[in-house]
C-alpha positions as CSV (number, residue, x, y, z in Angstrom):
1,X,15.7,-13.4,-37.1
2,X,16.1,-11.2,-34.3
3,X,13.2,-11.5,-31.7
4,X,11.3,-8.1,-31.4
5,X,11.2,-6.5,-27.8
6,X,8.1,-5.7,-26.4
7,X,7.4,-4.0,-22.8
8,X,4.9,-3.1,-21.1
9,X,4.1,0.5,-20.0
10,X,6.2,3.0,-19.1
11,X,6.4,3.1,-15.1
12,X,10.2,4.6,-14.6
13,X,9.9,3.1,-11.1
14,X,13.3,2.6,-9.4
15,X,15.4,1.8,-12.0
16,X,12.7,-0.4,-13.6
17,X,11.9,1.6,-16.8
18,X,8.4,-0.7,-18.2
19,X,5.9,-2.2,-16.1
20,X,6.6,-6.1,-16.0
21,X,5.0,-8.5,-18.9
22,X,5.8,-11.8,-17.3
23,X,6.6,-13.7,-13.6
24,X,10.1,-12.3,-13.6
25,X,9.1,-9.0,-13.7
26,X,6.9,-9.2,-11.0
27,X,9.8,-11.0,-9.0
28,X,12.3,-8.4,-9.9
29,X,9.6,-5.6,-9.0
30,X,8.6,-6.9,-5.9
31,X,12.6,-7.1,-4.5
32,X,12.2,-3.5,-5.3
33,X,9.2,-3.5,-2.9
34,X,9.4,-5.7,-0.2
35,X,10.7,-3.4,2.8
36,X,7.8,-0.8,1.5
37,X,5.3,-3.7,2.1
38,X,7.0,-4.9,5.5
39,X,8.7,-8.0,4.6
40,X,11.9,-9.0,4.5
41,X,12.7,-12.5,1.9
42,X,13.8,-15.6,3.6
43,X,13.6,-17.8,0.7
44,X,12.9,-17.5,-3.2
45,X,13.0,-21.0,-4.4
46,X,11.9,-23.8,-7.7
47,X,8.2,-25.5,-6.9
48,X,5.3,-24.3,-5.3
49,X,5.5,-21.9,-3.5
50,X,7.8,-19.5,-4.8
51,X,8.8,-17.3,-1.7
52,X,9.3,-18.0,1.9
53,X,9.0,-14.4,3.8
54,X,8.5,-12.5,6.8
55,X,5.3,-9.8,7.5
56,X,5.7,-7.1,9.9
57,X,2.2,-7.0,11.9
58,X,2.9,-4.4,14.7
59,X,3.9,-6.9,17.0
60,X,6.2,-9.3,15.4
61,X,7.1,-10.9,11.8
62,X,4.6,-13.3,10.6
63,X,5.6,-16.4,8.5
64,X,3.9,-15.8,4.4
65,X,4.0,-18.1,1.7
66,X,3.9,-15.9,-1.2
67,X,3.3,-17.4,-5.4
68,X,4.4,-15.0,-8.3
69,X,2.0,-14.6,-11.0
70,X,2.1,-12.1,-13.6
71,X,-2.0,-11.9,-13.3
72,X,-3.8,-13.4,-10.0
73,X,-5.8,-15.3,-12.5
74,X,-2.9,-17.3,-13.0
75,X,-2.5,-19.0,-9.8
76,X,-6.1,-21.1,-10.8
77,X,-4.8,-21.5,-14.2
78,X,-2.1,-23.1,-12.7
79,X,-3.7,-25.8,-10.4
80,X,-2.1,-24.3,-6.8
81,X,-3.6,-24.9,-4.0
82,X,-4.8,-22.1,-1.8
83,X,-4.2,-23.8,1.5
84,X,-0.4,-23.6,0.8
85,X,-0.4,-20.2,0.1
86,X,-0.7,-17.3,1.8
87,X,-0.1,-14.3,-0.8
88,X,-0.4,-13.9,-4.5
89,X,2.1,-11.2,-5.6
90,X,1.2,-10.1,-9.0
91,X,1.2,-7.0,-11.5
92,X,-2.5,-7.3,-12.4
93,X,-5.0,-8.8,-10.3
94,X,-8.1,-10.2,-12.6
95,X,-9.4,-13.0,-10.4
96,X,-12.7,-12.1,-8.5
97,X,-13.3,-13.9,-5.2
98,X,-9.8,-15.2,-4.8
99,X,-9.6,-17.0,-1.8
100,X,-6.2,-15.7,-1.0
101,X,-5.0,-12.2,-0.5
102,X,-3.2,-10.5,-3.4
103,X,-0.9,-8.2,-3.6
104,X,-1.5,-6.3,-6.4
105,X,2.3,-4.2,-7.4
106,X,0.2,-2.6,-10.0
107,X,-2.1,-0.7,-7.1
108,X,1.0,-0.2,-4.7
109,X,3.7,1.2,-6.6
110,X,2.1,4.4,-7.1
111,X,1.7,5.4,-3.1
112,X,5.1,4.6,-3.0
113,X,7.8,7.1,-3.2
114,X,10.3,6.8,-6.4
115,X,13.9,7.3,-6.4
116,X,14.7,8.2,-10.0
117,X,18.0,6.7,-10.9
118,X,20.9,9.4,-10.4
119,X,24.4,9.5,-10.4
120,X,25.8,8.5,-6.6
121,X,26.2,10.5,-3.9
122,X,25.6,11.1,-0.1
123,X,22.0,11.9,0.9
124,X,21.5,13.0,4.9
125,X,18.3,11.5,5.5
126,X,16.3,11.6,8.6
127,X,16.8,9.0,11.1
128,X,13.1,9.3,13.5
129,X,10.1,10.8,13.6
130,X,11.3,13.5,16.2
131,X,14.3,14.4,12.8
132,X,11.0,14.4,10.6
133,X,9.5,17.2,12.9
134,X,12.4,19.1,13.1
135,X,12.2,19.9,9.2
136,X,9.0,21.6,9.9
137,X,7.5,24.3,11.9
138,X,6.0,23.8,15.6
139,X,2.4,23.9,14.5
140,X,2.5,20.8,12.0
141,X,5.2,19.3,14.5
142,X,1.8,19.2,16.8
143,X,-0.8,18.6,14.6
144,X,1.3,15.5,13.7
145,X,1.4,14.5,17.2
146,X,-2.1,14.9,17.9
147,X,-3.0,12.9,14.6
148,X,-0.5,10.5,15.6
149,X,-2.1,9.7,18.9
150,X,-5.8,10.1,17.3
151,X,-5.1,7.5,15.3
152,X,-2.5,5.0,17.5
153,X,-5.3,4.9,19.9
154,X,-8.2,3.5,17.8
155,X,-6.2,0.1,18.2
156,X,-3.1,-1.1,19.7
157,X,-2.7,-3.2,16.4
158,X,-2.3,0.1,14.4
159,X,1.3,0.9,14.2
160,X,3.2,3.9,11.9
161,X,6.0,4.4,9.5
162,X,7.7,7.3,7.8
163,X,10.1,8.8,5.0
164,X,12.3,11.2,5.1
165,X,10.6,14.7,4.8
166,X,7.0,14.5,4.2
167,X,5.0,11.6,4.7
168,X,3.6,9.4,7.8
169,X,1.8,5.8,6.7
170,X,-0.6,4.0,9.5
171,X,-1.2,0.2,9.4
172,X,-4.0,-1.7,10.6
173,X,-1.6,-3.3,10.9
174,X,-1.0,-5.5,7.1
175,X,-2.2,-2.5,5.1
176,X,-2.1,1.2,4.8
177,X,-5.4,2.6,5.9
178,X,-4.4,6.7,5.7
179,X,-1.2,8.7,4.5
180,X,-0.1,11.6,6.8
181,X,1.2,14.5,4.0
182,X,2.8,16.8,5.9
183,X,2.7,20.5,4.0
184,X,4.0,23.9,5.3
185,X,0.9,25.0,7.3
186,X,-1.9,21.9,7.5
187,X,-1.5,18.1,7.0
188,X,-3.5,16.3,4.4
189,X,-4.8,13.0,5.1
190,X,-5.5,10.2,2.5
191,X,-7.4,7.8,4.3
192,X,-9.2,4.2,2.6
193,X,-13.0,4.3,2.3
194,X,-13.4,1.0,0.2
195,X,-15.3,3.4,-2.4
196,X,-17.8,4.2,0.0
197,X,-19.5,7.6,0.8
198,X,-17.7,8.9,3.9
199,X,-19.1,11.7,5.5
200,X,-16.5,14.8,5.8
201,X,-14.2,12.6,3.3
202,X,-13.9,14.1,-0.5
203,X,-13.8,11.2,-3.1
204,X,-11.0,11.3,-5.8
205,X,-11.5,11.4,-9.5
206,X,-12.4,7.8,-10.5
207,X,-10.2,8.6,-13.6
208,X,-6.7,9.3,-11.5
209,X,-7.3,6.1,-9.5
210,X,-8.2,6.3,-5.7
211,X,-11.8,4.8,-6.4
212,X,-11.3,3.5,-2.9
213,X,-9.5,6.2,-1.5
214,X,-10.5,10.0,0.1
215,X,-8.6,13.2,1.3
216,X,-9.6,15.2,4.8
217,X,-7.3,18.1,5.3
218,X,-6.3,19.5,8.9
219,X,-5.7,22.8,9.8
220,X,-6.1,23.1,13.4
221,X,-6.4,20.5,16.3
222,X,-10.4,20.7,16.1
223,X,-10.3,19.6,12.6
224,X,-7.9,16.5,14.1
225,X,-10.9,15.8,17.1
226,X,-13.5,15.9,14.2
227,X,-11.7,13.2,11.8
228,X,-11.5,10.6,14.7
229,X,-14.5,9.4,13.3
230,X,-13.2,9.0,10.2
231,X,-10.3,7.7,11.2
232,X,-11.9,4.8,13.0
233,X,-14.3,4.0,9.8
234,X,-10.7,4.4,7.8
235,X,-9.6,1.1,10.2
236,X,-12.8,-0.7,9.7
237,X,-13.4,-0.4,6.0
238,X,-9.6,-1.4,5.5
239,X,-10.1,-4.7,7.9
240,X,-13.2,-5.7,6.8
241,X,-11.6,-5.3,2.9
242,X,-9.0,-7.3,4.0
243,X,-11.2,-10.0,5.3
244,X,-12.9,-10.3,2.4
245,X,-9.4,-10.6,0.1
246,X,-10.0,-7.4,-1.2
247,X,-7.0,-5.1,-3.2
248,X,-7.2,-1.9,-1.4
249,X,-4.2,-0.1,-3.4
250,X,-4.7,3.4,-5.4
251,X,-5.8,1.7,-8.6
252,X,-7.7,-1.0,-6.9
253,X,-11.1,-0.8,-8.4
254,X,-14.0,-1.5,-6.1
255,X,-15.1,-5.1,-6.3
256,X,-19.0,-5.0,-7.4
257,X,-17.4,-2.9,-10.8
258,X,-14.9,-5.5,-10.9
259,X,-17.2,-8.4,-10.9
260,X,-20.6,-8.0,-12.5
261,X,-22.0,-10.9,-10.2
262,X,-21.4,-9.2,-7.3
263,X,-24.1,-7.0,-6.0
């Protein structure tokens, strides 16, 4: 009898059409990943644990053990030992007060741009952020700048990527703590608030994710003076999430709904 093939939701994330069901997929998912999250692989191997990598942290690339598990839960279930381990890559993380950081793909993939599978051919791409401010007009070009600087000088930890036409990511430096969207005449800035109330920082829809995410737009170089604050709480809330082993993607929900217990 033939087996029956089941999948799991429909993502149609670079080249992978369904959302993973198993360990493999989360494997195969995360090699799709990796340079997003600022790692590059040194080792994938049998035994525990399953990946040797590299973490970019602003200043260098830090040694991580990383374990696959389809669910975080899984890594208990399994009888590893969190001393050996310093990431749990999963799809679905399930397992409150997990004393190792997780990596959720489920949360990340969506803030991460797609490249829909098309037929080859030669794309001219944007080689540095001076490229990226070429595309746009001298007004965004310096309320990019001034951002930029806003931001870089909360912390000399806090370091800055970007893509190709539109988009600027800050690190604290492990995670993203505010997207930079750069439109035709004002800059839009997504910026972590752990779920919190942030004053001058509109909450998303609970529904379309973001329960731990906000949105500040920026017209003018005022409006950039007056979201220094925000910024700064932005880099706190993310650091202090990440010290308590916290998933801070876009469908990270926030940890007291999570876990009943918690209060």
């Amino acid at each position: 009898m033939k087996t029956k093939s089941v999948v799991g939701d429909l993502i149609d994330f670079r080249g992978l059409v369904y959302s993973p069901v198993n360990e493999n997929g989360v494997i195969f998912l995360f090699g799709k990943v990796a340079h997003d999250l600022n790692m590059y692989i040194e080792e994938i191997k049998p035994g525990f644990p399953d990946c040797t990598a590299r973490r970019f942290t602003g200043k260098g690339w830090e040694r991580v053990d990383i374990e696959f598990e389809y669910q975080s839960l899984n890594f208990k279930a399994h009888g590893h030992d969190a001393k050996d381990c310093s990431i749990i890559v999963c799809w679905e993380h399930n397992w409150p007060g997990c004393p190792v950081e997780v990596i959720a793909l489920r949360d990340i993939i969506p803030n991460l741009p797609n490249e829909k599978i098309t037929r080859p051919g030669q794309i001219e791409k944007a080689t540095s952020l001076e490229a990226l401010l070429n595309l746009h007009d001298k007004k965004i070009g310096g309320l990019v700048e001034k951002t930029r600087d806003t931001i870089c000088a909360l912390s000399k930890d806090i370091w800055f990527k970007h893509n190709d036409e539109d988009l600027i990511t800050f690190y604290s430096p492990k995670r993203v703590f505010v997207y930079l969207h750069l439109y035709k005449k004002r800059l839009g800035a997504t910026v972590f608030t752990r779920g919190r109330s942030v004053r001058g920082v509109e909450p998303f829809e609970y529904k379309s994710g973001g329960a731990k995410w906000g949105y500040v737009e920026l017209e003018t170089e005022k409006d950039v003076a007056a979201a220094e604050r925000i910024f700064c709480k932005s880099f706190e809330l993310i650091n202090a999430a990440i010290s308590e082993k916290e998933t801070t993607g876009w469908y990270a929900p926030i940890e007291n709904e999570r876990d009943p217990e918690k209060k």
